[in-house]
N, C-alpha and C positions, 0 to 999 in steps of 0.2 A: 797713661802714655798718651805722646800726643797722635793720634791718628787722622789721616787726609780725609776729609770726603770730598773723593770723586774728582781726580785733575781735568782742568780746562783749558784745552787747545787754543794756543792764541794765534787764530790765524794770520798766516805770513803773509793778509794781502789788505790787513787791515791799521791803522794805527792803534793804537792804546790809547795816548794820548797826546794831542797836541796844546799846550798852557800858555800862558804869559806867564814873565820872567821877569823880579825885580832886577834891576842892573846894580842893585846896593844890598850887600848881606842888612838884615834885621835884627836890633838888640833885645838878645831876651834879658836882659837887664835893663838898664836903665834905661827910658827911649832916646833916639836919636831924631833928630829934623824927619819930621815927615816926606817920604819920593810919594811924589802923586804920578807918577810914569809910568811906565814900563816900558822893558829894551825889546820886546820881540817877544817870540816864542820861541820853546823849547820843544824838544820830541824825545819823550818818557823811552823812547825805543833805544836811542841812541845811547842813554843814560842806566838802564835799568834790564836792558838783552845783551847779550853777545852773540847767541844764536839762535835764530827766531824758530829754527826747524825744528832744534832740542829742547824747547823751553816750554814751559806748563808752568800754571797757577795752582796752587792746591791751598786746601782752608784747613786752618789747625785748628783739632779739635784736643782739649785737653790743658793740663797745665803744668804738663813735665819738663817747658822749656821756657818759663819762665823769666831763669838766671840768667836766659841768653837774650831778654828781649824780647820772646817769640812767645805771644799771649792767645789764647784759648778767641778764636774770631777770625784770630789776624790769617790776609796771604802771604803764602811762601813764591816767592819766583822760583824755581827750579831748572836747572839746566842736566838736562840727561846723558851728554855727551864729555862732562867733566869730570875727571878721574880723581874719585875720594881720595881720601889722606888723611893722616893724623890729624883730629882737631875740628874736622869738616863738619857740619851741621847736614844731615842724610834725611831721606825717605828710605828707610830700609823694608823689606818684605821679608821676615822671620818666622817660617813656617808657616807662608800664607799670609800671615798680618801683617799690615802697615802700621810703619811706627815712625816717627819724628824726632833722632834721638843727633848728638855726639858721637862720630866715631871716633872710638880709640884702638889703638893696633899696639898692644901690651906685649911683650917676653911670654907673657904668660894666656895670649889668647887675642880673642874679640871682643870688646865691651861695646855694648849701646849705652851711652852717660845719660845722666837722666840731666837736668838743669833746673832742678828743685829738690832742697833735700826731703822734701812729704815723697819721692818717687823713687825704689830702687834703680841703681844699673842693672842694666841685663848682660848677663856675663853668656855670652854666646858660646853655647856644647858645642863640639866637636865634630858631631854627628848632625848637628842641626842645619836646615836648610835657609842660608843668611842670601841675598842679592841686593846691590846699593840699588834703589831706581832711581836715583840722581841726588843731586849735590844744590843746597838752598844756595840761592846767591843774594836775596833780597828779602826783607821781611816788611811787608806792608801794614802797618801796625795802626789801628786804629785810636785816634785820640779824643 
């Protein structure tokens, strides 16, 4: 499963990041004319938060999310104030554990999906104690 270790408060009085910004998309095919420029700067905040007060980093540990892009390393942006749904990519807390799964909202229950077939889904008891802590919005994926 994939589990967080330990989300990190992104202070709301700091930037993240402020970059330079090609003014010309880049081919990842064949190359294009060289831009030796740049248009400015960009602000990762404006692009990558929607709410700076609900939001937290956390680090995947694991490799149940694979299928989705989300690699045993990588950050998760997380927004805690966004109401899960079919389909969402979650931090769930499953009797205490933290797990990084797919929610699914079935006829027939609660599944946490896994997003590697090496990992079962967890098909969520009835009696079991399930809470979303929030909803990934961003996967910062190392390359």
């Amino acid at each position: 499963m994939g589990v967080i270790v330990g989300p990190h408060v992104i202070d709301a009085g700091a930037s993240l990041l402020s970059v330079l910004v090609s003014p010309v998309p880049v081919a990842a095919g064949f190359p294009s004319p060289a831009q030796d420029y740049f248009d400015g700067r960009i602000d990762l905040n404006e692009h990558l938060i929607k709410d700076i007060t609900s939001t937290y980093v956390v680090r995947v540990s694991g490799e149940s999310m694979e299928g989705a892009g989300i690699s045993d390393g990588d950050e998760l942006i997380v927004n805690r104030a966004l109401e899960p749904v079919d389909g969402s990519v979650v931090v769930a807390v499953l009797d205490g554990e933290l797990t990084i799964q797919r929610l699914r909202i079935t006829a027939t229950g609660v599944v946490l999906q896994a997003e590697n077939p090496a990992f079962p889904d967890i098909r969520v008891p009835a009696l079991s104690d399930l809470s979303i802590w929030g909803v990934a919005t961003r996967c910062l994926h190392h390359v």
